[in-house]
N, C-alpha and C positions, 0 to 999 in steps of 0.2 A: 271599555277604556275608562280608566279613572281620569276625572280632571276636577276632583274638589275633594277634600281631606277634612275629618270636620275631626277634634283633637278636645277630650277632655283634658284638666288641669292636675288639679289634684292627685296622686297617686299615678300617674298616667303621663303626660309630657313633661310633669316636672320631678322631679327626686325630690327625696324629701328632708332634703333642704332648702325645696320650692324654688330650684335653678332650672334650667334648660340645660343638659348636660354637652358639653362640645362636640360629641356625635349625634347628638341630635340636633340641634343648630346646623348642621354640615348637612344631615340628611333633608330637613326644611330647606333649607337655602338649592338644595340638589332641585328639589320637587317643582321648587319656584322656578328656576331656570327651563325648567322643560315647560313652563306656562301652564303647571296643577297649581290652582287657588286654593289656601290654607286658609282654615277658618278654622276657631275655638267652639266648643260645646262644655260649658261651664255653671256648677253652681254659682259662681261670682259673680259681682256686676262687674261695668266694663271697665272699672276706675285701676286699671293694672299697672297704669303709670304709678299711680300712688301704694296700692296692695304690694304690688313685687317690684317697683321702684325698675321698670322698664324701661331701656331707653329707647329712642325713638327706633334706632335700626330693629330693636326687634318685634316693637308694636308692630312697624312697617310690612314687618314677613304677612300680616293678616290682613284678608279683604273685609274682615265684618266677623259676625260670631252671635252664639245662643247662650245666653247671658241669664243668670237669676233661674236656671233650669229652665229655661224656655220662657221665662217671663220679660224678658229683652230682646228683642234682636236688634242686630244693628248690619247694615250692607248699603254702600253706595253713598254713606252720609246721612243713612235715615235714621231712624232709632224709634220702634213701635213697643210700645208695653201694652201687657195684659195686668190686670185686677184681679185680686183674691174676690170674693162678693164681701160685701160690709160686715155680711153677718158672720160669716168663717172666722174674718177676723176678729170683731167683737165675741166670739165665744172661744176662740182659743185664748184671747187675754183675760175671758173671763178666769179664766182653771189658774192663773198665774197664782192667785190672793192663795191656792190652795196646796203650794208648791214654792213656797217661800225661799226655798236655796237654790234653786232651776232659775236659771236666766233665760227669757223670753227677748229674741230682738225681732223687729219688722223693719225690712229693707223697700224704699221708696224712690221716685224719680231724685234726680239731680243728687247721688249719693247721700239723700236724708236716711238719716235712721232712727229709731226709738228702740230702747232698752229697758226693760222690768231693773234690772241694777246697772249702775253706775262701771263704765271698764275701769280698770287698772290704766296707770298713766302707760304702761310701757302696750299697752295692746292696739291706743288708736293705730299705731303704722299697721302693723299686719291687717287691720282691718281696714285702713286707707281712707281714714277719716280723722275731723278732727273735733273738739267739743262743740264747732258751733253747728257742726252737721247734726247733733243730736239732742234728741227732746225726751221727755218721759215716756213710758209705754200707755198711760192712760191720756198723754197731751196730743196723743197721734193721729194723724186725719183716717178710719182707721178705711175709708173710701180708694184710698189710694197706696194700698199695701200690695206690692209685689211680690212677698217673696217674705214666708216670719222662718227662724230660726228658734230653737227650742234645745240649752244645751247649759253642762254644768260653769261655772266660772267663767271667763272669757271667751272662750272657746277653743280658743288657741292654743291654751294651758290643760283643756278640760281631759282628764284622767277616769272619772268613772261612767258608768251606763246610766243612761235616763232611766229612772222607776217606771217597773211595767205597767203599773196602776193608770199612770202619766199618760204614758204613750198612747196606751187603750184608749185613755177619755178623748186624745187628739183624732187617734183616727175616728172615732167616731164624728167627731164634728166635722170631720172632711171626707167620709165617705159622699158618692158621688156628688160632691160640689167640689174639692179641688185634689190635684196630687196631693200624697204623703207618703214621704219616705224616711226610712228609720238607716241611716248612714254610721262610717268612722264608727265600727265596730257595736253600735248597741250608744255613740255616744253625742248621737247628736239629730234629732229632727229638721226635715225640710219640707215645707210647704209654698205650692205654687196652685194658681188658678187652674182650673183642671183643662181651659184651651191651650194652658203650657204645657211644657215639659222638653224636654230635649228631641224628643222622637221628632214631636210636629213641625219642633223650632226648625230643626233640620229642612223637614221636608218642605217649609214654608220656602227659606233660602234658596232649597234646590228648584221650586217652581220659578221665584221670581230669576235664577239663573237660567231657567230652561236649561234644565240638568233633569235627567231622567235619575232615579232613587240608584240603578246601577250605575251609573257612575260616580256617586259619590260611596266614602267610606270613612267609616266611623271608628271611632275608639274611645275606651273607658276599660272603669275598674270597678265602679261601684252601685249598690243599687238603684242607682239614681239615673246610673247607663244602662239598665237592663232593656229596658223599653225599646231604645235608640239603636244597642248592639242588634238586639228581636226583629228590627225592622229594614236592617239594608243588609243587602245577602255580600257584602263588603265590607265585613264587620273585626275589628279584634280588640281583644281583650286583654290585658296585663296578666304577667304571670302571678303578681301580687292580687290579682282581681277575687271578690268574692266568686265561690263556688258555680253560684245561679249565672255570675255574669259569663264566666268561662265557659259553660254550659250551652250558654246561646249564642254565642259568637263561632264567627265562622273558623277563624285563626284564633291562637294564645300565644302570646312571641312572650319574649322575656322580661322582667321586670321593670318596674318606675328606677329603681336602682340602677340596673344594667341597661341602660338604654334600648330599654322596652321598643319606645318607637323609632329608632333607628334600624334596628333591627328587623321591623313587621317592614319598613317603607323599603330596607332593599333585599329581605330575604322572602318574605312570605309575600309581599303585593308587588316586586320588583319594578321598584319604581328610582329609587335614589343608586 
């Protein structure tokens, strides 16, 4: 029996035009009323009032969530972070000097962030900050990075692939000391402490709920879910989802477009 729902963003509960589409809001709201606990599994932090300009009724639909790829959680009112180690961070901002058009961000407690370049004025909202949140990329405590980013222009805007030279020298500095994931087609890096990630986040949640691994179930699209999809035999995966993620998930229901997860909650896991 499912009783906890744990819901990627990106590509996956939202369209992309980063809404919750009206059959999916029906389908949540269904799941709630039967007393299934919804929770987020998210590269984002948890500042969603401010990123997707949320309002309270639909923060409300969630008990808590896996935030920053597993480098947040949050459930009951607490809010636990994980740390990149110093040095990950310090050598990934070292490569920056050598990658001069590549924007480098490090995402931190209390929605701080640092940036190798300066946004565009119209990108603080989608990022859900504003300038006093942010400091330079070498002004950065760098002790207390959650979570760095690695992508062209704002990110929001960004249109081409990270240089494979780039990416290579990243994963190197985070082979086994933290995740890294190469995300949004070839256009954007993610890096978390390697006790993150969404898999654990998850299973950390479902301990403190005394929730066994099957009853919860999980959803994503991208390589950043493959982990997470891998690990509960309650798994689906967007029809827009890369190849690998489709692969390992247990369902594939229909796209972030078509109301993906409307669809998997009352046709594939008969639940809404």
């Amino acid at each position: 029996m499912i009783r906890a729902l744990f819901f990627d963003l990106d590509g996956t509960l939202l369209n992309d035009d980063k809404r919750i589409s009206q059959a999916n809001m029906a389908a949540l709201s269904a799941c709630r009323a039967q007393g299934i606990r919804l929770f987020l599994a998210t590269a984002r932090p948890p500042r969603l009032d401010k990123m997707l300009g949320w309002p309270p009724e639909i923060l409300h639909l969630f008990d808590g969530g896996v935030y920053c790829n597993g480098a947040v959680l949050q459930l009951h009112g607490q809010t636990d972070c994980f740390y990149l180690p110093e040095k990950v961070a310090c050598d990934v901002a070292a490569l920056a000097p050598s990658f001069a058009d590549v924007n480098f961000a490090l995402q931190m407690p209390d929605n701080a962030h640092a940036f190798l370049h300066a946004l565009d004025a119209f990108a603080y909202a989608p990022w859900g900050i504003e300038p006093k949140d942010v400091c330079p990329l070498f002004g950065a405590p760098f002790d207390r990075v959650l979570k760095i980013l690695v992508f062209y222009n704002n990110l929001v805007d960004a249109k081409r692939c990270l240089p494979l030279e780039l990416v290579q020298q990243l994963e190197t500095v985070c082979r086994a000391q933290a995740h890294f994931w190469l995300t949004d087609g070839g256009r954007v890096v993610q890096i978390v402490p390697r006790e993150a990630g969404k898999a654990n986040g998850v299973k950390q949640l479902c301990s403190r709920l005394h929730l066994s691994l099957s009853e919860a179930a999980v959803f994503g699209d991208d390589h950043n879910d493959l982990e997470m999809l891998s690990s509960f035999e309650n798994s689906v995966a967007m029809g827009n989802a890369v190849p690998a993620v489709q692969s390992a998930a247990r369902f594939v229901t229909r796209s972030n477009n078509a109301d993906g997860v409307a669809f998997a909650l009352c046709h594939l896991l008969d639940l809404a």
